[in-house]
C-alpha positions in Angstrom: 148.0 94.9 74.7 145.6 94.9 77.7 142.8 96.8 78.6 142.9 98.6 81.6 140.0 97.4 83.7 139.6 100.8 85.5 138.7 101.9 82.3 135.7 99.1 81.0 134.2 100.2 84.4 133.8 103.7 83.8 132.0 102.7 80.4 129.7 100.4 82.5 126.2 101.6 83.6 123.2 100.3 84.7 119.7 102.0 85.7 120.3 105.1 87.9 118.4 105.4 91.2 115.6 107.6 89.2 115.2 105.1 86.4 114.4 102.7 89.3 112.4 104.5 91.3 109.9 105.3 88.2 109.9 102.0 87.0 109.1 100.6 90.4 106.1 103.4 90.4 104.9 102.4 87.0 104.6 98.5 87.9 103.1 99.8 91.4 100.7 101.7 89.7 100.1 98.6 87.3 99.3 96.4 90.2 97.2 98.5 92.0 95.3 98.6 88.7 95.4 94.9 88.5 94.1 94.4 92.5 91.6 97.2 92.0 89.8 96.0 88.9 90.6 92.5 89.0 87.8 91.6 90.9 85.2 93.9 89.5 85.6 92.3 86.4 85.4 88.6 87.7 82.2 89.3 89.3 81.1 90.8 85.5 82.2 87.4 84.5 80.3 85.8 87.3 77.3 87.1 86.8 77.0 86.6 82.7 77.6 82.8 83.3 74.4 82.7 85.9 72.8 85.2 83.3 73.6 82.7 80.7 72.5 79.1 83.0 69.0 80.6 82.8 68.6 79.7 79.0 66.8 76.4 78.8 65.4 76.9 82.7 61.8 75.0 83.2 59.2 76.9 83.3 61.0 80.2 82.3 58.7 81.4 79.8 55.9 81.0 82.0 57.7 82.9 85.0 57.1 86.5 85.2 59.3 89.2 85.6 59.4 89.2 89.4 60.2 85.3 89.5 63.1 85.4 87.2 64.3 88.6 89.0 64.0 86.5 92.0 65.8 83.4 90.7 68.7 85.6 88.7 69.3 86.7 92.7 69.0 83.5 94.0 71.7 82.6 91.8 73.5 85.7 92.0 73.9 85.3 96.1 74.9 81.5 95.3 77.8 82.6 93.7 78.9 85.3 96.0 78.1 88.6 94.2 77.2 91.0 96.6 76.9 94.6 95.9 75.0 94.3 93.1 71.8 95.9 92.8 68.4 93.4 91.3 67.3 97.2 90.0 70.2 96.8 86.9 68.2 93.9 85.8 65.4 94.7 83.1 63.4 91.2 82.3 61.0 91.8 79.5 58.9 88.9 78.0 57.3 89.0 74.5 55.4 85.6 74.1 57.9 82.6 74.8 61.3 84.7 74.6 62.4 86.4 77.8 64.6 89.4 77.2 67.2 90.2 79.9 69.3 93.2 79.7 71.6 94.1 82.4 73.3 97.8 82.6 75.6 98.6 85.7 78.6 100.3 86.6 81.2 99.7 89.9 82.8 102.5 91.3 86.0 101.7 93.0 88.6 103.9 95.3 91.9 104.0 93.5 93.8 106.4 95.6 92.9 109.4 97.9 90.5 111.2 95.2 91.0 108.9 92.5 88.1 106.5 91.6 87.7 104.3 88.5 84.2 103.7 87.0 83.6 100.1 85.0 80.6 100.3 83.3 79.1 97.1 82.0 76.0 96.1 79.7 74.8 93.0 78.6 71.6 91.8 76.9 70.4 88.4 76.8 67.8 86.3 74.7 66.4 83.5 76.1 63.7 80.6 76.0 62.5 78.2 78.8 62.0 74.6 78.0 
């Protein structure tokens, strides 16, 4: 006995023209995410790996706050982060250790009114050789 093809057809369905159009929203959204905050947290990324170079610097116990501000910026613009602010960066010295702490947040246009916030702190412990 065969099966009347007319019939396996009728039982056939795939995603409707709403199913698509949400999941093409939903992975929209998700890239717009991705795009958006992709970058934001590359230049996080970025900065903790000049951050973290300073460790073992010459000279860096004897530099005061102002000189390894100056040289975290000097670094910093080396690597292309712009936008951020030398005011985030606290440098505090007790003897021979130099204490970096950074604290900072991006604020990014999503969509019309619709802004994400990243906030980011990092605190560092270092000695010069």
């Amino acid at each position: 006995m065969k099966k009347n093809s007319l019939s396996t057809l009728n039982r056939q369905g795939g995603a409707s023209g709403l199913t698509m159009l949400i999941m093409v929203l939903f992975f929209g959204g998700l890239l717009t995410l991705a795009l958006k905050l992709g970058p934001v947290y590359l230049d996080d990324i970025t900065i903790q790996e000049a951050l973290e170079s300073l460790d073992g610097t010459d000279g860096l116990s004897t530099m005061g706050p102002a000189q390894i501000r100056t040289l975290i910026n000097k670094r910093l613009s080396v690597n292309s982060i712009r936008g951020f602010d030398a005011k985030n960066i606290t440098v505090e010295k007790d003897g021979d250790t130099v204490m970096i702490l950074v604290d900072y947040e991006v604020r990014n246009d999503l969509f019309s009114n619709v802004d994400t916030v990243v906030h980011f702190q990092h605190a560092y412990e270092m000695k010069g050789k």
